[in-house]
Structure formats: structure tokens, C-alpha cells
PyMOL CGO cylinders between C-alpha atoms (Angstrom):
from pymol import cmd
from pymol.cgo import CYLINDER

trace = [
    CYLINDER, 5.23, -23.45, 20.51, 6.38, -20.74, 18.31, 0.3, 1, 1, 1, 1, 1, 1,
    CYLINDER, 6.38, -20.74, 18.31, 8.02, -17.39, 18.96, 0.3, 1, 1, 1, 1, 1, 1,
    CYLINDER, 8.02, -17.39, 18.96, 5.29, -14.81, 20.37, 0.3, 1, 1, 1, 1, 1, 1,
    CYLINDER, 5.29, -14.81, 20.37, 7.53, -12.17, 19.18, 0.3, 1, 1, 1, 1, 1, 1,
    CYLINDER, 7.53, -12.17, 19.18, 7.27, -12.88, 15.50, 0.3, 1, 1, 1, 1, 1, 1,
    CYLINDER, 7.27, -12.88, 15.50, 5.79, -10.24, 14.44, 0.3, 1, 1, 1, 1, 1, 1,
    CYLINDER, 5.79, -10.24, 14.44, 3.97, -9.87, 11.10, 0.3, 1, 1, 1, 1, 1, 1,
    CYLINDER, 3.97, -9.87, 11.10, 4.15, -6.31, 9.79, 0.3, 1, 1, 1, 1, 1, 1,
    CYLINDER, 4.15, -6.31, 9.79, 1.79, -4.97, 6.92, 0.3, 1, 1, 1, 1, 1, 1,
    CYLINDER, 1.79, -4.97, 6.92, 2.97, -1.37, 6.06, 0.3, 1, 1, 1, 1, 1, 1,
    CYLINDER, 2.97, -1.37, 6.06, 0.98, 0.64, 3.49, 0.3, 1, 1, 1, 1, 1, 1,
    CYLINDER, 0.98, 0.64, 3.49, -0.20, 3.94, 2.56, 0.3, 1, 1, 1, 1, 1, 1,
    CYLINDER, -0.20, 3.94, 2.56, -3.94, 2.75, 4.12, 0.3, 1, 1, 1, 1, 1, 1,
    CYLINDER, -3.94, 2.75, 4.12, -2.01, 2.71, 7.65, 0.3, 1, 1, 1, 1, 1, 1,
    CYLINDER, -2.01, 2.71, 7.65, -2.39, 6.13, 7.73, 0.3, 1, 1, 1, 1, 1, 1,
    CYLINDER, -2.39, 6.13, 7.73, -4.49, 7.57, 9.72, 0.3, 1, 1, 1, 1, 1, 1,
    CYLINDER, -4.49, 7.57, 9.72, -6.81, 9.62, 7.26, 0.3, 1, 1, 1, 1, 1, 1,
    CYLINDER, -6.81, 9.62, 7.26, -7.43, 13.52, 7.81, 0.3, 1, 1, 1, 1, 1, 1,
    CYLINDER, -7.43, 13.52, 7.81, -10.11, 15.08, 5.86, 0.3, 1, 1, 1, 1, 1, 1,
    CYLINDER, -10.11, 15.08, 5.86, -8.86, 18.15, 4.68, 0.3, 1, 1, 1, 1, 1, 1,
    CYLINDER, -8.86, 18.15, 4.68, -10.47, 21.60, 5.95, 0.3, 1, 1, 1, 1, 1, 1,
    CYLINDER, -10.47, 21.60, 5.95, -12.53, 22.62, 3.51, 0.3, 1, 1, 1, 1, 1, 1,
    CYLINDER, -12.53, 22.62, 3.51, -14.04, 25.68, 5.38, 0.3, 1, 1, 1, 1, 1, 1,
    CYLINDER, -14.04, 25.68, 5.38, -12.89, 29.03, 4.03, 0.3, 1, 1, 1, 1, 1, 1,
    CYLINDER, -12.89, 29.03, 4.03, -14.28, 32.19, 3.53, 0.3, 1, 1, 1, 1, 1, 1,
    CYLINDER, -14.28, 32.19, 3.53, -17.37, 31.78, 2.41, 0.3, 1, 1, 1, 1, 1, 1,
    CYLINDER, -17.37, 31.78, 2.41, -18.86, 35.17, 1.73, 0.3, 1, 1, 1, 1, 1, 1,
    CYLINDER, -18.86, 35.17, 1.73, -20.55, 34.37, -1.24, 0.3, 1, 1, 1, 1, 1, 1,
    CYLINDER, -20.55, 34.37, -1.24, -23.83, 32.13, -0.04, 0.3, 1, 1, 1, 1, 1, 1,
    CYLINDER, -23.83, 32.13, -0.04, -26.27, 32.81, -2.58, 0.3, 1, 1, 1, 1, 1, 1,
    CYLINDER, -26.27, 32.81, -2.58, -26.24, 31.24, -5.52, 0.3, 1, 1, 1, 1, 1, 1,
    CYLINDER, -26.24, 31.24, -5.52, -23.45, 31.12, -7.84, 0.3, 1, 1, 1, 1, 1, 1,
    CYLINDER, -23.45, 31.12, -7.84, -23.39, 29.50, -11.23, 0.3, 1, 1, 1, 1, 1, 1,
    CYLINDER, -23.39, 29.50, -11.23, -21.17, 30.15, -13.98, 0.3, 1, 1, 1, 1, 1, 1,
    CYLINDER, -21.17, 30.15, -13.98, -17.35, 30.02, -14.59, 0.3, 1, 1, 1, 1, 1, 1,
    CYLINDER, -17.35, 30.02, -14.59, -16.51, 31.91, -10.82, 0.3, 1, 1, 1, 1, 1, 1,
    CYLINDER, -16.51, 31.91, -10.82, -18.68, 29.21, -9.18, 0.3, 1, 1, 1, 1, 1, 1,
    CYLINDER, -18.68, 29.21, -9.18, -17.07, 26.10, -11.18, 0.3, 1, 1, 1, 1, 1, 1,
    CYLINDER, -17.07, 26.10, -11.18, -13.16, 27.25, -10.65, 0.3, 1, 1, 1, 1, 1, 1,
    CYLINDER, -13.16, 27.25, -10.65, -13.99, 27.60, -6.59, 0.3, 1, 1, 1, 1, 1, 1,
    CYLINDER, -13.99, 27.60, -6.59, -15.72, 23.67, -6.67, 0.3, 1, 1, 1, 1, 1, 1,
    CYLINDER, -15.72, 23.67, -6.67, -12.40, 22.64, -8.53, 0.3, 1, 1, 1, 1, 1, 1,
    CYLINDER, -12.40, 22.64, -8.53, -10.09, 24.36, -6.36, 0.3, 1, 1, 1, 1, 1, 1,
    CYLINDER, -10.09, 24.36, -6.36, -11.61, 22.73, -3.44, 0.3, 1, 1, 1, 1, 1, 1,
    CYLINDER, -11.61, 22.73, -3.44, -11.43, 19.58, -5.38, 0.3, 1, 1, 1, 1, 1, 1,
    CYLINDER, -11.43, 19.58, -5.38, -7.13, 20.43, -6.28, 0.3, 1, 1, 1, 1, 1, 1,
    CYLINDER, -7.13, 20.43, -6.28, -6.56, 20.97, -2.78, 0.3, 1, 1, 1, 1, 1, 1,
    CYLINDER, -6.56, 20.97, -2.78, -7.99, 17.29, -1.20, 0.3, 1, 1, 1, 1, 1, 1,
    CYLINDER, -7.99, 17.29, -1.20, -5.15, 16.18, 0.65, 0.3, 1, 1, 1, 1, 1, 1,
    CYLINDER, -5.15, 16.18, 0.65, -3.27, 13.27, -0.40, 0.3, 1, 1, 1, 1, 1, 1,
    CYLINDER, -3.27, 13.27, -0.40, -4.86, 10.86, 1.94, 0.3, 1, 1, 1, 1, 1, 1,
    CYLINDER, -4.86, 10.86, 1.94, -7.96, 12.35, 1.02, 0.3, 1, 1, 1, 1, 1, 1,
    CYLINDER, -7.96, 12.35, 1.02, -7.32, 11.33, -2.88, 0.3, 1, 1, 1, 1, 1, 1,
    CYLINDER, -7.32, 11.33, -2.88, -6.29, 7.79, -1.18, 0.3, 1, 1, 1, 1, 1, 1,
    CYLINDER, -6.29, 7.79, -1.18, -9.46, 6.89, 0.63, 0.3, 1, 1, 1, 1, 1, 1,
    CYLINDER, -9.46, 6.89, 0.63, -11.14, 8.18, -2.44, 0.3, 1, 1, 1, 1, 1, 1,
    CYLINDER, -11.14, 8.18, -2.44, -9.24, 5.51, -4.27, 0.3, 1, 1, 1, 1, 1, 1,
    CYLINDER, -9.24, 5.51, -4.27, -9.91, 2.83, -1.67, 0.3, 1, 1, 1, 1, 1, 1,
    CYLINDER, -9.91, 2.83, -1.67, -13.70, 3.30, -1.96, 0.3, 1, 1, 1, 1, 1, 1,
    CYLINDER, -13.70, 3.30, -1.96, -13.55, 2.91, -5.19, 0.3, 1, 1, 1, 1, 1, 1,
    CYLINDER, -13.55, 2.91, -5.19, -12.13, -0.50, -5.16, 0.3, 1, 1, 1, 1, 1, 1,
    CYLINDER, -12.13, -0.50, -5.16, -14.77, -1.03, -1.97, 0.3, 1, 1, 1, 1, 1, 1,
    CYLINDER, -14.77, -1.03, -1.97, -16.80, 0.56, 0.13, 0.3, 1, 1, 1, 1, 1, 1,
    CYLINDER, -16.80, 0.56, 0.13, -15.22, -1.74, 3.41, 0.3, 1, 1, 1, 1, 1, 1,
    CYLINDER, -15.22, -1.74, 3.41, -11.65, -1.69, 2.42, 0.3, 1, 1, 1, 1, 1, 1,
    CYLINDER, -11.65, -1.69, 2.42, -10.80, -0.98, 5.48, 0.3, 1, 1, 1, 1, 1, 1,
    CYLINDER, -10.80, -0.98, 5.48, -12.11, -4.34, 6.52, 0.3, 1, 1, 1, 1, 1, 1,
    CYLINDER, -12.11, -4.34, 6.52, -10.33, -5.76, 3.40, 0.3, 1, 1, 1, 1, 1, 1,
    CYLINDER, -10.33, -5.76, 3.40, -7.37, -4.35, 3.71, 0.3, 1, 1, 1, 1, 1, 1,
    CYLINDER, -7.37, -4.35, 3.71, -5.03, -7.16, 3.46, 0.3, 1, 1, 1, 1, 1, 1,
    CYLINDER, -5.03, -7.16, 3.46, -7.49, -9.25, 0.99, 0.3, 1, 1, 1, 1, 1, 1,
    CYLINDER, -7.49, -9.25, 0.99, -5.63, -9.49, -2.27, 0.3, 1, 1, 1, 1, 1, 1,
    CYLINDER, -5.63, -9.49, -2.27, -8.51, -9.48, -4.32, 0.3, 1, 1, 1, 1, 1, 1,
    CYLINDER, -8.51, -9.48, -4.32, -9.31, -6.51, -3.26, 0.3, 1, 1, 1, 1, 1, 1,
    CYLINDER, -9.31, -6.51, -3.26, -7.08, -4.51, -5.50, 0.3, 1, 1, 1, 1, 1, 1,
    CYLINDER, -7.08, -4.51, -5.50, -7.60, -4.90, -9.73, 0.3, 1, 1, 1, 1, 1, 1,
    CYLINDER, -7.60, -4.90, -9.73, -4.92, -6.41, -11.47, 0.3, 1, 1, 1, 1, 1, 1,
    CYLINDER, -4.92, -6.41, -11.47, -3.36, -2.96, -12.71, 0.3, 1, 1, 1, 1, 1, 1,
    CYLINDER, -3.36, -2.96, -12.71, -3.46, -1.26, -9.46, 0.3, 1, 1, 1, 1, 1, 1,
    CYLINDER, -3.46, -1.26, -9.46, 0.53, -1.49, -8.20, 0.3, 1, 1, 1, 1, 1, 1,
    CYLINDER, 0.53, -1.49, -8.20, 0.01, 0.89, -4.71, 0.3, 1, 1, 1, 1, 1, 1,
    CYLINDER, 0.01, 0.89, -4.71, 0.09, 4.37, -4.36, 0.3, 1, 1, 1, 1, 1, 1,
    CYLINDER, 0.09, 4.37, -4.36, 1.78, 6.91, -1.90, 0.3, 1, 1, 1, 1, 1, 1,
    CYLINDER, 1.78, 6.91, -1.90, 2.83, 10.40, -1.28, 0.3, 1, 1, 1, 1, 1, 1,
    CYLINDER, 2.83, 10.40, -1.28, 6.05, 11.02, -3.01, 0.3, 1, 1, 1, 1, 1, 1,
    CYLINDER, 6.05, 11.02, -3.01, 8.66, 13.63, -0.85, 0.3, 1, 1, 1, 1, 1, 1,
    CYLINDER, 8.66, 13.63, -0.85, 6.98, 16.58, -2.07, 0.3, 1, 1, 1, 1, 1, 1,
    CYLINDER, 6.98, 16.58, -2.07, 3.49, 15.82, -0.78, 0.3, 1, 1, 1, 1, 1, 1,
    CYLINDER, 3.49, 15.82, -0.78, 1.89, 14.38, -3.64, 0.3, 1, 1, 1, 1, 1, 1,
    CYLINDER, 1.89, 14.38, -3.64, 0.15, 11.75, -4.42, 0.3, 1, 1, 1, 1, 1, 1,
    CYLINDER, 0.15, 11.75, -4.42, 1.48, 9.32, -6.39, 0.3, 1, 1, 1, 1, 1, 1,
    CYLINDER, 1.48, 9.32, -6.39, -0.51, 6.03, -7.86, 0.3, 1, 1, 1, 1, 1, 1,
    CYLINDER, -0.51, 6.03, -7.86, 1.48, 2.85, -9.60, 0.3, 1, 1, 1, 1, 1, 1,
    CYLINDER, 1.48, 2.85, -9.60, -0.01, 0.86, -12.53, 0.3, 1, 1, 1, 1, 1, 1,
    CYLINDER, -0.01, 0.86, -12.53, 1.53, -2.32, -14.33, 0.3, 1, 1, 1, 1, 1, 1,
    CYLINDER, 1.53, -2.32, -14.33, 0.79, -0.77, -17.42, 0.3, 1, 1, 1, 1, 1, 1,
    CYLINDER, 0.79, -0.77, -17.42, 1.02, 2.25, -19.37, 0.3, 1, 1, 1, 1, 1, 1,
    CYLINDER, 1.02, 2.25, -19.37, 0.06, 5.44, -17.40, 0.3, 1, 1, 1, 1, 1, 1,
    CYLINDER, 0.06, 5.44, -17.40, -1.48, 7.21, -19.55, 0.3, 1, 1, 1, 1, 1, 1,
    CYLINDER, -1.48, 7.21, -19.55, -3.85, 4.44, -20.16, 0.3, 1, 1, 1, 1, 1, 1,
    CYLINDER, -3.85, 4.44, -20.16, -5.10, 4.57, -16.58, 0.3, 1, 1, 1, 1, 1, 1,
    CYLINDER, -5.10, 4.57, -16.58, -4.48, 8.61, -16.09, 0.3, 1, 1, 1, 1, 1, 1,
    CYLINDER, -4.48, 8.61, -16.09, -8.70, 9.42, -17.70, 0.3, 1, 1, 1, 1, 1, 1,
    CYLINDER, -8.70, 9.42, -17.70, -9.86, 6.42, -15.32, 0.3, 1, 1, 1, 1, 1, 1,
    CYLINDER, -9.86, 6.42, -15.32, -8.04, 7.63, -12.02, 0.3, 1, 1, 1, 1, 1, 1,
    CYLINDER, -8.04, 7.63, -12.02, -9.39, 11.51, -12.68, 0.3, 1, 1, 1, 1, 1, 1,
    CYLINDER, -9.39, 11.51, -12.68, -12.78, 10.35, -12.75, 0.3, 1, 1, 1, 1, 1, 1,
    CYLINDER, -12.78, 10.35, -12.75, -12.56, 8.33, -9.50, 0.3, 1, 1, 1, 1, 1, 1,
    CYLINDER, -12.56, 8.33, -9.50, -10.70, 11.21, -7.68, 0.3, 1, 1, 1, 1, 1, 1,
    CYLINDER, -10.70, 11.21, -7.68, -12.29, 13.92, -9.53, 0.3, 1, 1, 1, 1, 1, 1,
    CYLINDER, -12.29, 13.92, -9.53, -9.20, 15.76, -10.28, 0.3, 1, 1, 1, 1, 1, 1,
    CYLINDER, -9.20, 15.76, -10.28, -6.25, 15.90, -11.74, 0.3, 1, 1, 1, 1, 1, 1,
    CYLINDER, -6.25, 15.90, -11.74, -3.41, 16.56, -8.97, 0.3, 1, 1, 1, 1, 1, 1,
    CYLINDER, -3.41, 16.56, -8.97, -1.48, 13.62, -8.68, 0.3, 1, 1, 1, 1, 1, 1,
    CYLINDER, -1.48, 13.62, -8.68, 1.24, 11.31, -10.10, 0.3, 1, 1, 1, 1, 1, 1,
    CYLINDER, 1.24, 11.31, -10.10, 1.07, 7.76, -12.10, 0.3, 1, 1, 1, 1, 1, 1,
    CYLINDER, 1.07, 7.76, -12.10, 3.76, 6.01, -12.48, 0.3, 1, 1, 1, 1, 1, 1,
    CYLINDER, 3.76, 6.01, -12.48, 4.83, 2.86, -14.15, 0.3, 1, 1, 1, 1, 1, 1,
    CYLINDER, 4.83, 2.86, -14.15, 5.47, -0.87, -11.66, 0.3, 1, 1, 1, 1, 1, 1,
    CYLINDER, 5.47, -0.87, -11.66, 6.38, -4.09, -12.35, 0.3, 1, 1, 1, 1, 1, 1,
    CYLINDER, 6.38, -4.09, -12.35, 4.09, -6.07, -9.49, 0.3, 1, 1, 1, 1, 1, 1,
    CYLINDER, 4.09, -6.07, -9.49, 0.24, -5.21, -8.72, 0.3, 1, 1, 1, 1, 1, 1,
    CYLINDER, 0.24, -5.21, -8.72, -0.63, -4.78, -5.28, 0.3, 1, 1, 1, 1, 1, 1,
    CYLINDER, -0.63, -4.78, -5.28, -2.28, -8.04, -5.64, 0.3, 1, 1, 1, 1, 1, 1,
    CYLINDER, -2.28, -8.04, -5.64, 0.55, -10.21, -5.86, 0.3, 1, 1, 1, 1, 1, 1,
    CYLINDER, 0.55, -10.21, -5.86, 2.45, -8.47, -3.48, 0.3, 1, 1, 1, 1, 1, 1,
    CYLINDER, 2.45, -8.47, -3.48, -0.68, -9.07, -0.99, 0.3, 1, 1, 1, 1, 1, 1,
    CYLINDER, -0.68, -9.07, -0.99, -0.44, -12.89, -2.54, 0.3, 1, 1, 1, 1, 1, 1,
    CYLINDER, -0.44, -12.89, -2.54, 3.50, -13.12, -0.99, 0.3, 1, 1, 1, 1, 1, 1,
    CYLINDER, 3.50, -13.12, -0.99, 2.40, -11.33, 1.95, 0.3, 1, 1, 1, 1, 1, 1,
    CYLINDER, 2.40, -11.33, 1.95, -0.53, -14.50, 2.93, 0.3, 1, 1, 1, 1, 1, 1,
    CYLINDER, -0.53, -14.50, 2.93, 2.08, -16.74, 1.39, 0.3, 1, 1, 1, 1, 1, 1,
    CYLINDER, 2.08, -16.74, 1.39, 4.09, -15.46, 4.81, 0.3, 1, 1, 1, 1, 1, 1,
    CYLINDER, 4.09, -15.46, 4.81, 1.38, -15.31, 6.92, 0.3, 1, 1, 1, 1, 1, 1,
    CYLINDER, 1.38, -15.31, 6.92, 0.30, -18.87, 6.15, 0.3, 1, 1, 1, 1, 1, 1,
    CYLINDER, 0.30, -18.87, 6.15, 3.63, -20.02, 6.89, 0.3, 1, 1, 1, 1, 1, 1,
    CYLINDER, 3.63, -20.02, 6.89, 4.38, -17.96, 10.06, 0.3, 1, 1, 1, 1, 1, 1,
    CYLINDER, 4.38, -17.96, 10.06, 1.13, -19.75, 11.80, 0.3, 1, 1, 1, 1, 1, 1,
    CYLINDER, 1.13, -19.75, 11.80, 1.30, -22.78, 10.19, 0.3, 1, 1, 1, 1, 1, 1,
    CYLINDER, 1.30, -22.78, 10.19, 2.10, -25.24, 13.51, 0.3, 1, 1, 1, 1, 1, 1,
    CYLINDER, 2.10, -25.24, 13.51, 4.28, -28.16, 11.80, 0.3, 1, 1, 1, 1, 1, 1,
    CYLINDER, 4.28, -28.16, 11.80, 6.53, -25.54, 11.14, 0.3, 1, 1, 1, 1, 1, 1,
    CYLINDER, 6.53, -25.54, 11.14, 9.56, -25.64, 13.59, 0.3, 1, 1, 1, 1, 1, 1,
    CYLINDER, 9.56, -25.64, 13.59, 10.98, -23.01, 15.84, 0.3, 1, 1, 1, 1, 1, 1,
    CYLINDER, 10.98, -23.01, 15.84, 14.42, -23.89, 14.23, 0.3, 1, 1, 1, 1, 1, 1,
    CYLINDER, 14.42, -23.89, 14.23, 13.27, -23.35, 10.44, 0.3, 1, 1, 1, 1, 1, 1,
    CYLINDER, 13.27, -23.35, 10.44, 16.16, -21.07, 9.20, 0.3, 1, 1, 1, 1, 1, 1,
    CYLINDER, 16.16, -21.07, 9.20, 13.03, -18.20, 8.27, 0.3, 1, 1, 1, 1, 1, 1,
    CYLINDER, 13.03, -18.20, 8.27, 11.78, -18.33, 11.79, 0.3, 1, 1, 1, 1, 1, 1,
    CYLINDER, 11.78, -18.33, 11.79, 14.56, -18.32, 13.85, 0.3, 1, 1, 1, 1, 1, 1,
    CYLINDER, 14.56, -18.32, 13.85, 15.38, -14.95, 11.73, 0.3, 1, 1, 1, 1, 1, 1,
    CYLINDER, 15.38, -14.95, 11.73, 11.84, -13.74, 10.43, 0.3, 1, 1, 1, 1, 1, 1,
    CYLINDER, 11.84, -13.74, 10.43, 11.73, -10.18, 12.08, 0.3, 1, 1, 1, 1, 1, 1,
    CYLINDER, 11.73, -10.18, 12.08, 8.49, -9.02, 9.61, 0.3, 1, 1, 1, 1, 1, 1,
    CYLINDER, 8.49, -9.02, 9.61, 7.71, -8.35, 5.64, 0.3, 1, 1, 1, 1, 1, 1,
    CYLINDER, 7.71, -8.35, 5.64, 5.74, -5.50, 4.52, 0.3, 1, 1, 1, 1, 1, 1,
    CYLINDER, 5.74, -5.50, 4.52, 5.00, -4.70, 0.52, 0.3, 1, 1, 1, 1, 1, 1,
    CYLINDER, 5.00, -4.70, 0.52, 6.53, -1.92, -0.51, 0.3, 1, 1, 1, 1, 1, 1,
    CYLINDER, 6.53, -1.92, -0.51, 5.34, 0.06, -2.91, 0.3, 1, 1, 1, 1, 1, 1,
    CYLINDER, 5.34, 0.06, -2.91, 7.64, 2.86, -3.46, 0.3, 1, 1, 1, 1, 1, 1,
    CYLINDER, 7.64, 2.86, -3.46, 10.20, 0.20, -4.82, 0.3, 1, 1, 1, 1, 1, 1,
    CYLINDER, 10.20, 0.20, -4.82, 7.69, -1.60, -5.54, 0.3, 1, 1, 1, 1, 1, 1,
    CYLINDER, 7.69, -1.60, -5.54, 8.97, -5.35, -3.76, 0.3, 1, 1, 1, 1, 1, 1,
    CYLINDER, 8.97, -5.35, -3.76, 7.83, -6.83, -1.05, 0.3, 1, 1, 1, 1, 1, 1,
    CYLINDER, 7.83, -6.83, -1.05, 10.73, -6.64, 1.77, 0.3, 1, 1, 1, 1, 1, 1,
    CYLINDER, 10.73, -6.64, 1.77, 11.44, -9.07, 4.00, 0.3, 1, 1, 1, 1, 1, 1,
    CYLINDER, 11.44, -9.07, 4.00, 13.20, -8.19, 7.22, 0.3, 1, 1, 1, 1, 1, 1,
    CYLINDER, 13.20, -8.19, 7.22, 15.75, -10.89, 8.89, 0.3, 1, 1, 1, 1, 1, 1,
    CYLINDER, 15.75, -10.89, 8.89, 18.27, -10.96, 11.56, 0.3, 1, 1, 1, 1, 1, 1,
    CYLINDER, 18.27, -10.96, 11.56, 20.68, -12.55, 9.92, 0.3, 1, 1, 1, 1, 1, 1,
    CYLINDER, 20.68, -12.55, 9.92, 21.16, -12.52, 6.12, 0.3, 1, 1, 1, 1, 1, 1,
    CYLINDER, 21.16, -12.52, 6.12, 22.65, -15.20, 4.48, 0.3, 1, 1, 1, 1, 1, 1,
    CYLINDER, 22.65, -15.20, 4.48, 21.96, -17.71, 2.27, 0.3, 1, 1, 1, 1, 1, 1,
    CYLINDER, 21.96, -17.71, 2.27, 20.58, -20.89, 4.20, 0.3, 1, 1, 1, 1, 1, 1,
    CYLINDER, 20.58, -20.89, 4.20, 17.94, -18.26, 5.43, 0.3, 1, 1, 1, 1, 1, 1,
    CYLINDER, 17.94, -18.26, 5.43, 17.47, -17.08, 1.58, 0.3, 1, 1, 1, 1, 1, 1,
    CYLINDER, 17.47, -17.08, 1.58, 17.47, -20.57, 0.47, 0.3, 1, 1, 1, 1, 1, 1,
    CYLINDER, 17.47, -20.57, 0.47, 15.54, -21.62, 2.96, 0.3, 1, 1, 1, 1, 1, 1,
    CYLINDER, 15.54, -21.62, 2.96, 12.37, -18.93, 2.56, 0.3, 1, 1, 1, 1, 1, 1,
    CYLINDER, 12.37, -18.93, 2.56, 12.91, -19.35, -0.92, 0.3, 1, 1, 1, 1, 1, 1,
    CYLINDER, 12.91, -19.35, -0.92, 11.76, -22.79, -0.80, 0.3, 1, 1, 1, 1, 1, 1,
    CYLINDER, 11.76, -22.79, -0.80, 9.38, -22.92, 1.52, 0.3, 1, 1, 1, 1, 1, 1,
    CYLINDER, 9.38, -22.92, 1.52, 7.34, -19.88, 0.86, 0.3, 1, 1, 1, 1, 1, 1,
    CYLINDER, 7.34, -19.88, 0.86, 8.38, -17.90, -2.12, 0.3, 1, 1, 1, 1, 1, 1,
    CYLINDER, 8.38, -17.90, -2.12, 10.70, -17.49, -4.31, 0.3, 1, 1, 1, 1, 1, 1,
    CYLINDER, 10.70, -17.49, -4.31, 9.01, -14.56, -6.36, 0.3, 1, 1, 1, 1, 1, 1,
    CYLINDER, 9.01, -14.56, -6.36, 11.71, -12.36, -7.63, 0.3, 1, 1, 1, 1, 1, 1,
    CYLINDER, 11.71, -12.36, -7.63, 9.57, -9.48, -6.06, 0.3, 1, 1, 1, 1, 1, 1,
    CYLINDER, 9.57, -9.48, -6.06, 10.79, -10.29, -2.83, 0.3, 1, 1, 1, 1, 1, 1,
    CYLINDER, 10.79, -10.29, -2.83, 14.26, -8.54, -1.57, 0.3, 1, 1, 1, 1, 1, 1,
    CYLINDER, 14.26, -8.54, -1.57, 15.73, -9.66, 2.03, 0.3, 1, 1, 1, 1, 1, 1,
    CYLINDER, 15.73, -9.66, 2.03, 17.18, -7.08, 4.11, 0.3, 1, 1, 1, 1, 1, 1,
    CYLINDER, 17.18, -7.08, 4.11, 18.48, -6.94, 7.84, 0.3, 1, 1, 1, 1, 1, 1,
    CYLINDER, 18.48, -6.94, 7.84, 16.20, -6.36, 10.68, 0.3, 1, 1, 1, 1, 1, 1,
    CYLINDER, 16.20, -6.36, 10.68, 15.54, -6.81, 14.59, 0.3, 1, 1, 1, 1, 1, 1,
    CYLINDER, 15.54, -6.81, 14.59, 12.61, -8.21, 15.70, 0.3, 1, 1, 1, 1, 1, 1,
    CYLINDER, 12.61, -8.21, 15.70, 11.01, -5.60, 17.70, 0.3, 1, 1, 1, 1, 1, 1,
    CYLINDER, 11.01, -5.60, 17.70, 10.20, -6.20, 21.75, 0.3, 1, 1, 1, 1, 1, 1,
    CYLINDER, 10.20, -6.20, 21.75, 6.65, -6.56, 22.19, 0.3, 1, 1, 1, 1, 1, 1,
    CYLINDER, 6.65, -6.56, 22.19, 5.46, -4.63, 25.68, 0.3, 1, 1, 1, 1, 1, 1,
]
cmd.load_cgo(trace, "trace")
């Protein structure tokens, strides 16, 4: 039988939990308003969405149950390389190709303008691809308990602030490289770094 404490870790940004952000102020204005006044207070409720407000808005777009689809590679378009919150709150999208190109496209689906794009090397999507790659292997029974990976797997997770998948080992060396390199993936998105497996309870 294999390890029950391999664990299999997929950290993203759609972990989160979500928070809608309060968008109850003082309203003493009820009536109607129209007209340049009315217009900058509908955009400054729009500026100040949280940034996992701007990320479910995101997610929708790509499906309405991506919550469901979560780890489903084709669930994310080709250009679309992750997105976060960057140390200063704000939220940040990756594209494989030229931000600007993608800049218009994103402010229409979030409806504003307040956040980041920046420039990646992988899509989401084939870091998801590794990711099953890993999975499939993990669970796949005529895989021995003494294959270099799983006597050392301690979990993977994409991600896309560096924008590699990372896969976490107890012991890095070379046979264990070589080894997952072979028999699951030898993308050159893929970095190995040291890691326990954590105790399950």
C-alpha cells in the first residue's frame, strides 16, 4: 500500500477564503443621482473591491463553477499565468504575453482599473498540466513505496508569484531529481526544494 501521509498540496490565490468587501457607507444621498457626482461614487466603489473581490471576478469569468473546477487545467485560457496580491495589497494578474495587450481585456472583466499585470513565462494551464502529471503518479498503484519521488514526495503546489511549480522533498539530491524527472516531468518549470511531509491528525 502506499504512504497515507503523502500529501498532495494545491496552493493558489482561489484558496482563499473570499470576503466581499463592505460596500455600505454613508448613503445620504437616496434619490436619484445622475451626472458626473453620481458616476465618480459607482467608480469609487468599483476602485475599492478588494483584491479577492477582483479575483473571484476573474474566476467567473473564466466559469461560472470554478470553484468546482478549480484544479481542471482547461479551465484557465492559454494567456492566463495566475494572479495574486503582491506585498502591498494589490492585485496582481500574470500573462504569457505582452501586458498591455491583455490590460483593455482584464478592465472590462473587473470593471476597473486598480491592479497589476505582469509578464510570465508558464500559463496556469501547464502548471495545472504538471500538477495532474503528479497526481496521476502519486495514486497510480504499480508505483512502489520505494520509488526515489515517493519515499521523499512531501507535496507540489504551482506557484505563481515565481511563476514554477515547486516541488517539496525530504531529501534533495539527484537520484530523487533524476528520478521525478523521468517518471513524471521533466518541465523546466518545475524547481525542487526541501520539505517535511506534514503529520496528518
Amino acid at each position: 500500500m502506499k504512504k497515507t501521509n503523502i500529501t498532495f498540496f494545491l496552493i493558489s490565490l482561489s484558496s482563499l477564503l473570499f470576503i466581499s468587501c463592505n460596500q455600505q457607507g454613508n448613503q445620504r444621498n437616496t434619490t436619484n443621482q445622475s451626472g458626473p457626482a453620481a458616476d465618480s461614487v459607482l467608480n469609487n466603489k468599483v476602485d475599492n473591491l478588494s483584491a479577492t473581490d477582483l479575483h473571484e471576478l476573474l474566476m467567473l469569468s473564466f466559469d461560472e463553477d470554478w470553484m468546482e473546477r478549480e484544479s481542471d487545467p482547461d479551465l484557465y485560457p492559454d494567456y492566463y499565468g495566475g494572479s495574486f496580491i503582491d506585498n502591498s495589497g494589490t492585485f496582481v494578474v500574470a500573462v504569457t504575453g505582452a501586458p498591455e495587450q491583455y490590460r483593455k481585456q482584464l478592465i472590462a472583466v473587473l470593471g476597473t482599473d486598480n491592479f497589476r499585470v505582469e509578464r510570465v513565462q508558464y500559463s496556469y494551464k501547464q502548471m495545472m498540466q504538471v500538477m495532474d502529471r503528479i497526481d496521476a503518479f502519486l495514486v497510480d498503484p504499480a508505483i512502489p513505496d520505494n520509488h526515489p519521488v515517493m519515499s521523499h514526495f512531501a507535496g507540489a503546489y504551482p506557484d505563481v508569484m515565481v511563476n514554477k511549480v515547486k516541488v517539496m522533498l525530504t531529501e534533495v539530491n539527484q537520484e530523487v531529481i533524476n528520478a521525478f524527472m523521468k517518471d513524471i516531468s521533466n518541465s523546466p518549470m518545475v524547481v525542487f526544494e526541501h520539505g517535511e511531509i506534514p503529520e496528518l491528525f
